[in-house]
C-alpha positions in Angstrom: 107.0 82.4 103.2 109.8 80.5 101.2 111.1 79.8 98.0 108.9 77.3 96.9 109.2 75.0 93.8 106.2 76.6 91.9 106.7 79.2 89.5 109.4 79.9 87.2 112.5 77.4 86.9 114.7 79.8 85.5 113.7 82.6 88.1 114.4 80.9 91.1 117.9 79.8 89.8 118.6 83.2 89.3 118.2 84.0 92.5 119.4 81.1 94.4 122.7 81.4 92.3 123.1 84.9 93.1 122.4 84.1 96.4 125.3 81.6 96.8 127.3 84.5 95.1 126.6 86.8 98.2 127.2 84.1 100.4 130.3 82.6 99.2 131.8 85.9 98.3 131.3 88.0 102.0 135.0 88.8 103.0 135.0 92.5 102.2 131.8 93.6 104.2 130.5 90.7 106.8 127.1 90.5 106.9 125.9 89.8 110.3 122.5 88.3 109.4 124.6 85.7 107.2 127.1 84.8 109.7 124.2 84.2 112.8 122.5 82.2 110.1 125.5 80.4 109.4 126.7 79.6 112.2 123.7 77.4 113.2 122.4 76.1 109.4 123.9 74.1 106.8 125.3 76.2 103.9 122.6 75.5 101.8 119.7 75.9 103.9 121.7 79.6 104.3 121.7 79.9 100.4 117.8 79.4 99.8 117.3 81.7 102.8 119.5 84.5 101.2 117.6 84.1 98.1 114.2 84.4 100.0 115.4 87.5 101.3 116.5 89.3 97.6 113.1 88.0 96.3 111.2 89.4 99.2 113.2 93.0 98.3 112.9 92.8 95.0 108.8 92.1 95.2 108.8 95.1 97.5 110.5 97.4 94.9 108.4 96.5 92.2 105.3 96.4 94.2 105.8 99.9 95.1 107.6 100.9 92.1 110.9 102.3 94.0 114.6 101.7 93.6 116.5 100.0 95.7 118.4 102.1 98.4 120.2 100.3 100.7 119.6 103.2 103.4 116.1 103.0 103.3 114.0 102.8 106.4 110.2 102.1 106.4 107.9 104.3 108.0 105.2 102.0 108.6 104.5 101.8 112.0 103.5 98.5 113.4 100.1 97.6 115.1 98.7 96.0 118.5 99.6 92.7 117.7 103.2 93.1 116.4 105.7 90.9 117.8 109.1 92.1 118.1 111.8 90.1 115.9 115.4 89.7 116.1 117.7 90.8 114.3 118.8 87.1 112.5 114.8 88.1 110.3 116.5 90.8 108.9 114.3 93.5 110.6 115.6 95.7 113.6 113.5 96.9 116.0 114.8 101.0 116.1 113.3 103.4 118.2 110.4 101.7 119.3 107.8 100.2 116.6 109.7 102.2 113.2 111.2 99.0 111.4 114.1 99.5 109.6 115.4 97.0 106.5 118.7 95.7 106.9 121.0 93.5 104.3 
């Protein structure tokens, strides 16, 4: 999954540009995920994944008709064929096979 360039122009500008915002602006609370990612990506490339990320939340939200809480943990546990992934995804392996969100 990506950002792709169907759908809505305006849309995907929004979150692309609020996306440079997060990156640009991290010097009060670092975000890991953004730093690994940086470190081995050019800055855009880190942008359009950022983006991907706050689109992915806010389809969730919607989806489920929930507000956003950044504590929130998922209780869905995961299945036979689930492959543990690091960290840089944005999902932390806690406890096992409980998944946990993670900005």
């Amino acid at each position: 999954m990506g950002i792709s360039k169907r759908g809505d122009v305006y849309l995907r500008s929004l979150l692309t540009h609020g996306a440079r915002a997060v990156v640009n602006r991290q010097s009060k609370n670092r975000n890991p995920w953004i730093d690994a990612l940086r470190s081995r990506r050019p800055h855009n490339v880190v942008v359009v994944a950022q983006a991907n990320k706050m689109a992915r939340t806010i389809w969730a939200l919607l989806a489920r008709n929930r507000q956003y809480d950044p504590n929130y943990a998922s209780t869905v546990m995961a299945g036979p064929g689930y492959k543990r992934m690091s960290p840089d995804f944005g999902v932390a392996n806690c406890s096992g096979l409980r998944l946990r969100i993670t900005d």
